[in-house]
Each structure stands twice: as C-alpha cells, then as structure tokens.
N, CA, C and O atoms as a Tripos MOL2 file, in Angstrom:
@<TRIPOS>MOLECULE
protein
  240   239    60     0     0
PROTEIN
NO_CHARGES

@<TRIPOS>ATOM
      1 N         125.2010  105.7770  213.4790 N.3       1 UNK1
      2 CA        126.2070  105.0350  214.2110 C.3       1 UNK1
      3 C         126.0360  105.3160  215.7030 C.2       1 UNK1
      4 O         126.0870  106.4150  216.2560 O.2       1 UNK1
      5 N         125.8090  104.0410  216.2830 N.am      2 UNK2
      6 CA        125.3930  104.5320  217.5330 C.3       2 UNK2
      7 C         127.0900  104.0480  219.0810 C.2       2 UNK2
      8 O         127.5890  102.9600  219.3670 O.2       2 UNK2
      9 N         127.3230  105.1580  219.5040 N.am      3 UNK3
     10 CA        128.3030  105.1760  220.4890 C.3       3 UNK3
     11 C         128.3390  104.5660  222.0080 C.2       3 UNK3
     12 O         127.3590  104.8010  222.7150 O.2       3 UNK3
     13 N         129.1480  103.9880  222.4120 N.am      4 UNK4
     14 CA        128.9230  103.5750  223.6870 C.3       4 UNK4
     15 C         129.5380  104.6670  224.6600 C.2       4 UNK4
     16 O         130.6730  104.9420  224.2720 O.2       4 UNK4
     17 N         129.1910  105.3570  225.7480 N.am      5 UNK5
     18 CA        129.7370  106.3010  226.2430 C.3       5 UNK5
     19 C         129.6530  105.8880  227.8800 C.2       5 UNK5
     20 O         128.9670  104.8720  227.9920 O.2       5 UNK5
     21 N         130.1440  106.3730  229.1700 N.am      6 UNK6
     22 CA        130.7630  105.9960  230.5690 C.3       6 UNK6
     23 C         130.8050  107.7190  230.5020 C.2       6 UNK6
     24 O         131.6600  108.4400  229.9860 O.2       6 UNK6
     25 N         129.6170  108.0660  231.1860 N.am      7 UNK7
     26 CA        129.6020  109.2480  232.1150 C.3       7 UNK7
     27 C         129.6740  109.5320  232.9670 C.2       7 UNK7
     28 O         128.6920  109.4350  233.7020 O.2       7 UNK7
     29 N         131.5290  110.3600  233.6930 N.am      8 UNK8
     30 CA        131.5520  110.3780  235.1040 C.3       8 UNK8
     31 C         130.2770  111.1140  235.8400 C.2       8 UNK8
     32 O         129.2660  111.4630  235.2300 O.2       8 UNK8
     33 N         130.5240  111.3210  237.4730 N.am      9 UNK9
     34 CA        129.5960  111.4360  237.7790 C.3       9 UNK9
     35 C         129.6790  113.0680  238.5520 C.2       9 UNK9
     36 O         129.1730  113.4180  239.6190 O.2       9 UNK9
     37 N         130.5690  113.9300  237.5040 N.am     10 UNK10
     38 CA        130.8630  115.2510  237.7730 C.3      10 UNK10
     39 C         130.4510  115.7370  236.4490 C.2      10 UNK10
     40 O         130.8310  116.8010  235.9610 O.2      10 UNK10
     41 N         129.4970  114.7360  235.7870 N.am     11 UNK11
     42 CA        128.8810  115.5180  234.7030 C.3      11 UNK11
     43 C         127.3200  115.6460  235.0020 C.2      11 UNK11
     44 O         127.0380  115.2240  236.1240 O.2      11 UNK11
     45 N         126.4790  116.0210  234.4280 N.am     12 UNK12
     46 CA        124.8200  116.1760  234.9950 C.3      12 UNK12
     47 C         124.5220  114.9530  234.6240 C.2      12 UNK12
     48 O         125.2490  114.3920  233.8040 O.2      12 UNK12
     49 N         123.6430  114.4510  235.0390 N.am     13 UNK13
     50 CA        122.5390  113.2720  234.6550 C.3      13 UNK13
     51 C         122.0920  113.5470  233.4100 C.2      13 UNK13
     52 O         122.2600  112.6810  232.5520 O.2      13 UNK13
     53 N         121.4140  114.8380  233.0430 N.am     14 UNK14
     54 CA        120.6510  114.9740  231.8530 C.3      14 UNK14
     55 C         121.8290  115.0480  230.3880 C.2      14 UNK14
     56 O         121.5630  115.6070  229.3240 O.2      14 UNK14
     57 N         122.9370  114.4350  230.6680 N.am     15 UNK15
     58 CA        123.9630  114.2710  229.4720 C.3      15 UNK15
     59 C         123.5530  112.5540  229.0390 C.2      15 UNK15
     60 O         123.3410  112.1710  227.8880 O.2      15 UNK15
     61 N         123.5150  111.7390  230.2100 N.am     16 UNK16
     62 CA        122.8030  110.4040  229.7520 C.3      16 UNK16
     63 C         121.8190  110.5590  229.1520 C.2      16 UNK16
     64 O         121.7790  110.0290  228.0420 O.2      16 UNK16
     65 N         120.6900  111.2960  229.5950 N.am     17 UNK17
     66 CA        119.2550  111.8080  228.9270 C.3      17 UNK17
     67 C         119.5080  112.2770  227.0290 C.2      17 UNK17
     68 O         118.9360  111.6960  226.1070 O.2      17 UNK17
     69 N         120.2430  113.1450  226.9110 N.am     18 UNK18
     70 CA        120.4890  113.5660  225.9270 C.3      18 UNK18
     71 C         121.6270  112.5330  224.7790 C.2      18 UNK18
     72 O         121.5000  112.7690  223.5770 O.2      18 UNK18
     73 N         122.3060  111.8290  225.0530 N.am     19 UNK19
     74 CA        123.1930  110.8610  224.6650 C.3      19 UNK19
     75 C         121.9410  109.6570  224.1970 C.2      19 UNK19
     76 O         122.0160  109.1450  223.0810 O.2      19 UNK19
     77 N         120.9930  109.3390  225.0030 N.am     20 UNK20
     78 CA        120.1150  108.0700  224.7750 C.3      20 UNK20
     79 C         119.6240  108.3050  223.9540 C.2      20 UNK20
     80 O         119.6080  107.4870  223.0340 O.2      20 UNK20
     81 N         118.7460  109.9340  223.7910 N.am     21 UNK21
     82 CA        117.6880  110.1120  223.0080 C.3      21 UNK21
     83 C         118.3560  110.4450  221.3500 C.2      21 UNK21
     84 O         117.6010  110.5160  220.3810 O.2      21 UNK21
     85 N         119.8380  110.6230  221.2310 N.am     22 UNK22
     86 CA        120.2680  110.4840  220.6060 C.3      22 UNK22
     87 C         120.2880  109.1020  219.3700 C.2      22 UNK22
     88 O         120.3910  108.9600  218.1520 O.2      22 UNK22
     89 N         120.1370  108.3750  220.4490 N.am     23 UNK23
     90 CA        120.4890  107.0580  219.9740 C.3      23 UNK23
     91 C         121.7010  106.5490  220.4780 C.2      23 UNK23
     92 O         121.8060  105.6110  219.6880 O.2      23 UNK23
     93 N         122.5640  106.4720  221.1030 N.am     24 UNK24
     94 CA        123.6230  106.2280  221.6510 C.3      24 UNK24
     95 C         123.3830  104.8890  223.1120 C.2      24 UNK24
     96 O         122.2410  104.6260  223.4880 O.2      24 UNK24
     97 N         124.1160  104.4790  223.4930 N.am     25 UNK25
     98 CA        124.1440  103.6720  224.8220 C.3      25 UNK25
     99 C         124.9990  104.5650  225.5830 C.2      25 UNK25
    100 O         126.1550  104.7740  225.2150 O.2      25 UNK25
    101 N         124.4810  105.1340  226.6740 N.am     26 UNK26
    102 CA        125.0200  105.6170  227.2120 C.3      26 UNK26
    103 C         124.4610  105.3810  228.9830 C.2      26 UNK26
    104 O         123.3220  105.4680  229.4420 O.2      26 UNK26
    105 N         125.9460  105.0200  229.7680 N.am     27 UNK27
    106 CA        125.6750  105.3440  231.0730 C.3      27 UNK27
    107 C         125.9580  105.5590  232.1300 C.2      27 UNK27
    108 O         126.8350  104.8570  232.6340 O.2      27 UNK27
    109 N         125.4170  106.4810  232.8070 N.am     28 UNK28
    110 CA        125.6840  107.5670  233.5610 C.3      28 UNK28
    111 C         126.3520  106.7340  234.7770 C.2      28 UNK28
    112 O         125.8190  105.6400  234.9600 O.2      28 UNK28
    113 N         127.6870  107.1370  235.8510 N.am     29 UNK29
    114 CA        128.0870  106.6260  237.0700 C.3      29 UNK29
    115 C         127.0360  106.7090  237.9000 C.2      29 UNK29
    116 O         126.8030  105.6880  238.5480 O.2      29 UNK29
    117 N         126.3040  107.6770  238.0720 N.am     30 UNK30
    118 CA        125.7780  107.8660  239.0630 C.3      30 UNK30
    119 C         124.0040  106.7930  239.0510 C.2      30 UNK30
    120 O         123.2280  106.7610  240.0060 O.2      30 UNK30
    121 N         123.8240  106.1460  237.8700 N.am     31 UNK31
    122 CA        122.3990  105.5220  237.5630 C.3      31 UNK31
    123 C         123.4590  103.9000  237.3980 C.2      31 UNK31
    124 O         123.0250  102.8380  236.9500 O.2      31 UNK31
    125 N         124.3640  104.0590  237.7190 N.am     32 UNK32
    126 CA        124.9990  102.4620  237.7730 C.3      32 UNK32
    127 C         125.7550  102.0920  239.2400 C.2      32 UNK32
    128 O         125.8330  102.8690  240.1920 O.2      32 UNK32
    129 N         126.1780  101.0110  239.2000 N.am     33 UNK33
    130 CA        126.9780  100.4390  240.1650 C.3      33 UNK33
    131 C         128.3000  101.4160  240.5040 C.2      33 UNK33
    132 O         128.9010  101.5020  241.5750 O.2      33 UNK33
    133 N         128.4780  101.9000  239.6440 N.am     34 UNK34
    134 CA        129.7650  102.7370  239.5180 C.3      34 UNK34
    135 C         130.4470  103.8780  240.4900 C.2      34 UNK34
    136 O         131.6250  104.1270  240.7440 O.2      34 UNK34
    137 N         129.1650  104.4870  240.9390 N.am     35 UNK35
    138 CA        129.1450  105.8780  241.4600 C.3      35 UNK35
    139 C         130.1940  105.6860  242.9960 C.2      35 UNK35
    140 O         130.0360  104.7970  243.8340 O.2      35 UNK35
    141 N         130.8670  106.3850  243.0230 N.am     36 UNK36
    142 CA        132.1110  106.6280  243.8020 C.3      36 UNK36
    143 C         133.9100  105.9660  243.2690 C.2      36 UNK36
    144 O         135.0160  105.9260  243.8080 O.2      36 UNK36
    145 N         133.5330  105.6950  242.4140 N.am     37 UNK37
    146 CA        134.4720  105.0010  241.4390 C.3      37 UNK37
    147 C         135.7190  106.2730  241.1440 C.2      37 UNK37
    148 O         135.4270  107.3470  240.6190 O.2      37 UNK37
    149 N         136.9180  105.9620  241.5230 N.am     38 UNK38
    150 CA        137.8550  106.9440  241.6690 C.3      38 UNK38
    151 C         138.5430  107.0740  239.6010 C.2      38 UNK38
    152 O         138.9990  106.1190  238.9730 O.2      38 UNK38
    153 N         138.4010  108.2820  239.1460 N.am     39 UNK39
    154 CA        139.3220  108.4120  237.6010 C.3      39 UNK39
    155 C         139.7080  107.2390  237.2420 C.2      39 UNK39
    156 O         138.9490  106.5470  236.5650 O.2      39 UNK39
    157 N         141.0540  106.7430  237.6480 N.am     40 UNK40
    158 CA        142.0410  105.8130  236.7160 C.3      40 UNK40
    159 C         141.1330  104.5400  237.1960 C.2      40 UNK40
    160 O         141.1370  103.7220  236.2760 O.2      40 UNK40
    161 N         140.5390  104.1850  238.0420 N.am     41 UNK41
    162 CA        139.9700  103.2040  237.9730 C.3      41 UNK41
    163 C         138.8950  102.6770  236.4250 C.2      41 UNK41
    164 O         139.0190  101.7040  235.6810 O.2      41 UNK41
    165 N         137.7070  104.0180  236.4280 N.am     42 UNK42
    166 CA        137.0290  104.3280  235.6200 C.3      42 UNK42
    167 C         138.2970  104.1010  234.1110 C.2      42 UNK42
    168 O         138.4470  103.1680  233.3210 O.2      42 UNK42
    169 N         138.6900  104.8470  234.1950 N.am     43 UNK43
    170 CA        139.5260  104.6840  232.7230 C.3      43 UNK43
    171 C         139.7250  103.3290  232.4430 C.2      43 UNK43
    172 O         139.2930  102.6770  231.4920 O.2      43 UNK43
    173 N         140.5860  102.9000  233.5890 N.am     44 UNK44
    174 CA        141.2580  101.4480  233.1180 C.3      44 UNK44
    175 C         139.9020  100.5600  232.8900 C.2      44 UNK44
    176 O         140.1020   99.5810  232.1720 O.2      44 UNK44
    177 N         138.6390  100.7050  233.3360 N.am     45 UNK45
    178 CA        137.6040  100.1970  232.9030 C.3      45 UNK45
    179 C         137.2940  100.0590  231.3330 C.2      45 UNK45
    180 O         137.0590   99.1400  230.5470 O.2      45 UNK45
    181 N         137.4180  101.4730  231.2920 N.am     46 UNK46
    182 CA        137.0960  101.4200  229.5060 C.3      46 UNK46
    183 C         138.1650  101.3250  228.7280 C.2      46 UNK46
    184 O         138.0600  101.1960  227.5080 O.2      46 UNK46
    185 N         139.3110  101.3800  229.3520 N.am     47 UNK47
    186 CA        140.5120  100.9570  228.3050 C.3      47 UNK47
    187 C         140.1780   99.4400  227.6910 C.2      47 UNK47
    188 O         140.0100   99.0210  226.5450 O.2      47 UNK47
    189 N         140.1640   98.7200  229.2290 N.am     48 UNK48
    190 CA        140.2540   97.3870  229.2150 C.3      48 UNK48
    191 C         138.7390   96.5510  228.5420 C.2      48 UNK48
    192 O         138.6730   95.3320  228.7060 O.2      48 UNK48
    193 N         137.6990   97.1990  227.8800 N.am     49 UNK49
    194 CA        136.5080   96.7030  227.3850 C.3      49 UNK49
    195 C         136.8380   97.5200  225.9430 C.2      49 UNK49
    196 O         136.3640   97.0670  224.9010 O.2      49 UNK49
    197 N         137.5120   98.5110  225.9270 N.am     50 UNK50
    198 CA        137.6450   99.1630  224.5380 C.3      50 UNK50
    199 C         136.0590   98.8210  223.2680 C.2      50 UNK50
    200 O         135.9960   98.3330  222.1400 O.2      50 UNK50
    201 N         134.8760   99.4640  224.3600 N.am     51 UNK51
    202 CA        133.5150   99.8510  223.9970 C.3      51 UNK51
    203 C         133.0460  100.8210  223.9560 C.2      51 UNK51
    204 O         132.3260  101.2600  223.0590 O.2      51 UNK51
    205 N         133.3990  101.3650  224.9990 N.am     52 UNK52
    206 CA        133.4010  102.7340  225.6840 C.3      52 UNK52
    207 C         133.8050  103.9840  225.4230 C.2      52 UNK52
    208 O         135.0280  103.9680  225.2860 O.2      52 UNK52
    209 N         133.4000  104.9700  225.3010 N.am     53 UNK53
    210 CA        134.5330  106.3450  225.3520 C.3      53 UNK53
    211 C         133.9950  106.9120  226.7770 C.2      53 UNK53
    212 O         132.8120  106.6830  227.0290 O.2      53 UNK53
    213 N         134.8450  107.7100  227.8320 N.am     54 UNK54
    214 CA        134.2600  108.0870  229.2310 C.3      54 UNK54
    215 C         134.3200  109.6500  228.9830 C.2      54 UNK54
    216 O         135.2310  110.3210  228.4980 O.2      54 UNK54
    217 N         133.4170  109.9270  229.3290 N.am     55 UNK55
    218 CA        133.2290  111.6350  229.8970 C.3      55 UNK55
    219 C         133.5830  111.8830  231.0670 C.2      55 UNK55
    220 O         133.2470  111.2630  232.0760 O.2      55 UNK55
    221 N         134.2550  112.7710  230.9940 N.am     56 UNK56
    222 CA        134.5280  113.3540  232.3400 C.3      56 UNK56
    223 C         135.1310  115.3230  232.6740 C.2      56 UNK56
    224 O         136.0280  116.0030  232.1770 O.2      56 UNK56
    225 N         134.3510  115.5250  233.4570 N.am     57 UNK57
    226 CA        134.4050  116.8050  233.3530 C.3      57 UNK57
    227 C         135.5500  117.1200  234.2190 C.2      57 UNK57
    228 O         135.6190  118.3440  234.0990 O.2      57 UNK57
    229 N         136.2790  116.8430  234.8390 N.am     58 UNK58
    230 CA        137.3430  117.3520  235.6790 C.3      58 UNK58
    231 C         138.5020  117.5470  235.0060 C.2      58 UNK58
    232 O         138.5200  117.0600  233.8750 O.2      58 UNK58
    233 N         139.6560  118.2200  235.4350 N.am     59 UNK59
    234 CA        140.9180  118.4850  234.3210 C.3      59 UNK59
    235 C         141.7130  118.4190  235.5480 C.2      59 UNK59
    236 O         142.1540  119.3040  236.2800 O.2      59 UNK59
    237 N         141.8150  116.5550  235.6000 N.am     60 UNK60
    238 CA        143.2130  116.3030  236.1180 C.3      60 UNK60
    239 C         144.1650  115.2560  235.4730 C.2      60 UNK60
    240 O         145.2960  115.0850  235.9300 O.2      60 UNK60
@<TRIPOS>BOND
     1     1     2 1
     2     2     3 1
     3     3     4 2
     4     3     5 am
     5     5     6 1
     6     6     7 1
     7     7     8 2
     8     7     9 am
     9     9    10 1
    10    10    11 1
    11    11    12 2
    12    11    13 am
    13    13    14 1
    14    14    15 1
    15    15    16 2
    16    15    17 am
    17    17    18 1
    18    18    19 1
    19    19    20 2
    20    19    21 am
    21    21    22 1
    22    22    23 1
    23    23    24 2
    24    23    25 am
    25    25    26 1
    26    26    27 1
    27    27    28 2
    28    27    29 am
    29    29    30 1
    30    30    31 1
    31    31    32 2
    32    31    33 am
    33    33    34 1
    34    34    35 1
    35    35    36 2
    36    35    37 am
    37    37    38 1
    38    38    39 1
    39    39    40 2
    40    39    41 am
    41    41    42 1
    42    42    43 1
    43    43    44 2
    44    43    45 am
    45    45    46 1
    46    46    47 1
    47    47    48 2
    48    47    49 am
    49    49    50 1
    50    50    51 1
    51    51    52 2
    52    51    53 am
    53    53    54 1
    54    54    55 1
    55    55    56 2
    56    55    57 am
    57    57    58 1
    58    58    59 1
    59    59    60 2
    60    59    61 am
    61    61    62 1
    62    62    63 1
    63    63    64 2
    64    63    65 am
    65    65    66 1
    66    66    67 1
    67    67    68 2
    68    67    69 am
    69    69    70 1
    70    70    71 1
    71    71    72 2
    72    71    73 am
    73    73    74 1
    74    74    75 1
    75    75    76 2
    76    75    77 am
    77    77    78 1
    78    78    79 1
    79    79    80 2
    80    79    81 am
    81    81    82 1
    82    82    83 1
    83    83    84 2
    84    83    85 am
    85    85    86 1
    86    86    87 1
    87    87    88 2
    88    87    89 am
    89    89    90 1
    90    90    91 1
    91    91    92 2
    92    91    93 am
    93    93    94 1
    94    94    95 1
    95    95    96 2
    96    95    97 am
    97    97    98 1
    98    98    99 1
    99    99   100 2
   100    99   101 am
   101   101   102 1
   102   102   103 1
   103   103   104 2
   104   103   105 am
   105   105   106 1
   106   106   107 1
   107   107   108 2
   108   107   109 am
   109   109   110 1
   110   110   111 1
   111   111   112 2
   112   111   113 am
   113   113   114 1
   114   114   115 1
   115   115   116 2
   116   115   117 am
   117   117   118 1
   118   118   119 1
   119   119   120 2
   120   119   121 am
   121   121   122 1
   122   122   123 1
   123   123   124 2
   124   123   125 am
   125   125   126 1
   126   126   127 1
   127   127   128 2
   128   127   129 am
   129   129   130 1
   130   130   131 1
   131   131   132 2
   132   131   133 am
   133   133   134 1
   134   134   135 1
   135   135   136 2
   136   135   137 am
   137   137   138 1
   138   138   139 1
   139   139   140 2
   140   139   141 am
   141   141   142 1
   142   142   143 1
   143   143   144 2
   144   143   145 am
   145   145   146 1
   146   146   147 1
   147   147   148 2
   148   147   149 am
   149   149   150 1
   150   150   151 1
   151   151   152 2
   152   151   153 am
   153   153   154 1
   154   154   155 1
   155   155   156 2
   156   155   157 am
   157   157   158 1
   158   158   159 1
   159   159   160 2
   160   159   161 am
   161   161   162 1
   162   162   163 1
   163   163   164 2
   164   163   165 am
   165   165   166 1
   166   166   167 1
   167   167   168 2
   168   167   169 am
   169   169   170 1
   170   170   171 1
   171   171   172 2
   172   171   173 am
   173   173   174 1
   174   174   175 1
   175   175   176 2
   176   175   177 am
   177   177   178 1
   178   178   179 1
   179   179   180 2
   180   179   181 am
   181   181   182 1
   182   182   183 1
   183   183   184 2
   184   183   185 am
   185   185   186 1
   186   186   187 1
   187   187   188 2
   188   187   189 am
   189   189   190 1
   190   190   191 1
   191   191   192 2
   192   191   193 am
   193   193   194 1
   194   194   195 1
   195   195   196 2
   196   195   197 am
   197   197   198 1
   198   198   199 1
   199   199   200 2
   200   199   201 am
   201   201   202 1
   202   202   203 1
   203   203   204 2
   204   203   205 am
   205   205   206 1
   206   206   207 1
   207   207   208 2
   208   207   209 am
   209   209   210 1
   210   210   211 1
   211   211   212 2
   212   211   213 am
   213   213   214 1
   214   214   215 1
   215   215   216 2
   216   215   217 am
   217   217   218 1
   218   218   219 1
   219   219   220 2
   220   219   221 am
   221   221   222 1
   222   222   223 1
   223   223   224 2
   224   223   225 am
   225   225   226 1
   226   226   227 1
   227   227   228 2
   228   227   229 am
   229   229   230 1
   230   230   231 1
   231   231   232 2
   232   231   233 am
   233   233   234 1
   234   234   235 1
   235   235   236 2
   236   235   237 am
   237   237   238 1
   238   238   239 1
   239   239   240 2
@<TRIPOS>SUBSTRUCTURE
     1 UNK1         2 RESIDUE 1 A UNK
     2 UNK2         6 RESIDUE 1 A UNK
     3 UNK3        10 RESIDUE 1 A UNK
     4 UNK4        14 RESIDUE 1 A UNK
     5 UNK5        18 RESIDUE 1 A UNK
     6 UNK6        22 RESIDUE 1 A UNK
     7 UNK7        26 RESIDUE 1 A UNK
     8 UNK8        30 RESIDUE 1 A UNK
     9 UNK9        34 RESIDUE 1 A UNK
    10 UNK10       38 RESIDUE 1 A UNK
    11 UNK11       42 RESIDUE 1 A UNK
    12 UNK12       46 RESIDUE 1 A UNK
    13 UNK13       50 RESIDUE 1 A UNK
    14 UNK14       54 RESIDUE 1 A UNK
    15 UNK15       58 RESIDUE 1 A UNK
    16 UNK16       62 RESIDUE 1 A UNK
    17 UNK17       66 RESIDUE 1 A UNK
    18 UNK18       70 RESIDUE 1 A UNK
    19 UNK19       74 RESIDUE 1 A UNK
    20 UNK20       78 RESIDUE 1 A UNK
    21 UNK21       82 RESIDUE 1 A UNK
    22 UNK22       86 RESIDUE 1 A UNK
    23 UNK23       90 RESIDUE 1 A UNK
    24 UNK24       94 RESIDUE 1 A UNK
    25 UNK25       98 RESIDUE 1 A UNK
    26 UNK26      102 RESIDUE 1 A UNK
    27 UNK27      106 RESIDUE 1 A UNK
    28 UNK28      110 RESIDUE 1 A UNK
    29 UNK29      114 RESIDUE 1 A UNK
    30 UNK30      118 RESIDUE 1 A UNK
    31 UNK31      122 RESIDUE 1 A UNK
    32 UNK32      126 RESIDUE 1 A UNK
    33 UNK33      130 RESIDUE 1 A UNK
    34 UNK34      134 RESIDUE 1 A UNK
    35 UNK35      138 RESIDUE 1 A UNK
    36 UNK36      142 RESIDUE 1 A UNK
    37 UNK37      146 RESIDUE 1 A UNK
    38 UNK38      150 RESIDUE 1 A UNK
    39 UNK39      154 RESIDUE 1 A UNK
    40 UNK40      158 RESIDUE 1 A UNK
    41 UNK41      162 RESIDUE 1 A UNK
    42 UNK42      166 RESIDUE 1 A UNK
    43 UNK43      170 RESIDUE 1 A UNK
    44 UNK44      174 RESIDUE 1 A UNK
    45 UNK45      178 RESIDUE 1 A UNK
    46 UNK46      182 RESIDUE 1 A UNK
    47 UNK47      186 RESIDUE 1 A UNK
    48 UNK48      190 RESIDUE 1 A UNK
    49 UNK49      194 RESIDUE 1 A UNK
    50 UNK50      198 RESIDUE 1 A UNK
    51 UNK51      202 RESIDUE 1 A UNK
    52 UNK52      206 RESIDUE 1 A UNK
    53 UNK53      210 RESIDUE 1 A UNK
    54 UNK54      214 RESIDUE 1 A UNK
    55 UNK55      218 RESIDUE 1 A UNK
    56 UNK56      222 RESIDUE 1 A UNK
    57 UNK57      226 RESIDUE 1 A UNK
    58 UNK58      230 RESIDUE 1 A UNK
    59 UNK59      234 RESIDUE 1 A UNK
    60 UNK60      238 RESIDUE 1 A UNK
C-alpha cells in the first residue's frame, strides 16, 4: 500500500529519499514549489486534498 506523504522542510531531505524507495509518493517542501510555506497553510493544503499525510518536525 503505497502512501502519499508532504514533508515539511524542518525535516532532512533524505526522509523523501527513504519514503520513495519505500514505495511511497512522497514530497519533500524543500524539492517543490512549497518551500517557505508557513504550518497552517501547509496543513490546510492537505486537509483540503485529503491525499496526503504531512510530516513535520516542529511541536507547535
């Protein structure tokens, strides 16, 4: 079963690396259009496509 995943860009690059080779779609903020993209923005992104699950390493 392969996952769609939205990796902020306070996680490493090599988590996209490892997510792909998985088999997964996964992609990274920082290898997309995305990069400077503030939290709730990002969220309401993947709320609103409900494809997605987002990583994010910060705890706010």
């Amino acid at each position: 079963m392969s996952i769609r995943f939205l990796i902020d860009e306070d996680c490493p690059l090599s988590l996209e690396t490892l997510l792909n080779s998985k088999g997964h779609d996964t992609i990274h903020v920082k290898t997309s259009r995305l990069s400077g993209t503030k939290d709730p923005e990002l969220k309401e992104k993947v709320e609103r496509k409900k494809e997605k699950i987002c990583i994010d390493y910060s705890v706010t």
